[in-house]
N, C-alpha and C positions, 0 to 999 in steps of 0.2 A: 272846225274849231267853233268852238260856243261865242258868240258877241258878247257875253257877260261872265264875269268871276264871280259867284254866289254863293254867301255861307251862313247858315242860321247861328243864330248867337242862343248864350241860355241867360244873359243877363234882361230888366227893362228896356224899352224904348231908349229913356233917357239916359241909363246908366250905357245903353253900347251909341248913344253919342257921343257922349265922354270918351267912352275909348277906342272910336274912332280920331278922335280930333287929337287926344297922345299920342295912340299910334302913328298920325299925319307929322305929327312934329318932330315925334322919334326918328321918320323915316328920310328927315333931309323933305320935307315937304309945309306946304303951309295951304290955310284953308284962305280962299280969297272972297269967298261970299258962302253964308247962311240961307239957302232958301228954304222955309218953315212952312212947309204948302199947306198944313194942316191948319194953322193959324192964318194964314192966307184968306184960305175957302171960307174958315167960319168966321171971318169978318164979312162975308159976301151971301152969308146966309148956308151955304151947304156945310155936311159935315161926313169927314172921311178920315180913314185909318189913320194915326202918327205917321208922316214923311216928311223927312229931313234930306234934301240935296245938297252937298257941298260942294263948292268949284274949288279942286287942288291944286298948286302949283310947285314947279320946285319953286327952294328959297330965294335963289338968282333970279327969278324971271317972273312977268307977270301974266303969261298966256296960260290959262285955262288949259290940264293936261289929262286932267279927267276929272268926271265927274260921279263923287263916291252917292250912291243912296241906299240908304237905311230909312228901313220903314215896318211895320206892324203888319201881319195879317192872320188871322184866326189866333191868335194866340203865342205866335213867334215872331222875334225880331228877325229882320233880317240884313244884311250888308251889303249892293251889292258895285261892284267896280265894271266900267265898260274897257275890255280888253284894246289897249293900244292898237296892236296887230289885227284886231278885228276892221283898224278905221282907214288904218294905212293900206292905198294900193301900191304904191312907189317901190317895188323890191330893195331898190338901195339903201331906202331911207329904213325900212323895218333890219334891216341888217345894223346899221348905225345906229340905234339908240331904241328902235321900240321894245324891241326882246328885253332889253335891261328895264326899261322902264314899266313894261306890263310884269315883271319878277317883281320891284320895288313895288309894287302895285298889289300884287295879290299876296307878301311879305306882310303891306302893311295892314290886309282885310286878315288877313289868318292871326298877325297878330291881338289885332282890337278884339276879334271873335274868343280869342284863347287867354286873354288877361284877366287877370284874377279881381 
């Protein structure tokens, strides 16, 4: 199994943030921090591709459940989701809830990827 869900977008940088952050709300999910690495760096003097991390959460809770990144490279946006089941060693616990939530999870990158 891949550790990452990964899907090239045909929209801007900016515009598959946007439809990342719909798709997050669409999907029963909420973004809990913006990190703007690209803005980051070049307050610090360096300068590197558009990267945007978001920390996800559902809307009941406030723990960090994944963390979505969208970012620039040669000319493509990209999306990408770190697979729940990749993190989880617990058998029981990936039976309980990861399988649902790494689906809600790459439901909601295929969506933002596929929005018009």
């Amino acid at each position: 199994m891949e550790f990452t869900y990964r899907r090239e977008g045909s929209k801007s940088f900016l515009e598959t943030v946007e439809a990342v952050e719909r798709s997050v709300r669409a999907h029963g999910f909420v973004v809990l921090r913006r990190h703007d690495l690209q803005s980051t760096l070049a307050s610090k003097g360096f300068t590197i591709q558009p990267l945007m991390i978001l920390d996800v959460a559902h809307e009941d809770q406030n723990a960090d459940l994944c963390k979505l990144h969208i970012y620039a490279d040669r000319g493509a946006v990209w999306v990408i989701a770190i697979r729940p089941n990749a993190l989880v060693e617990d058998g029981a616990h990936k039976a309980r809830g990861a399988a649902e939530l790494e689906a809600n999870l790459t439901a909601l990158v295929d969506s933002a990827i596929s929005s018009g």
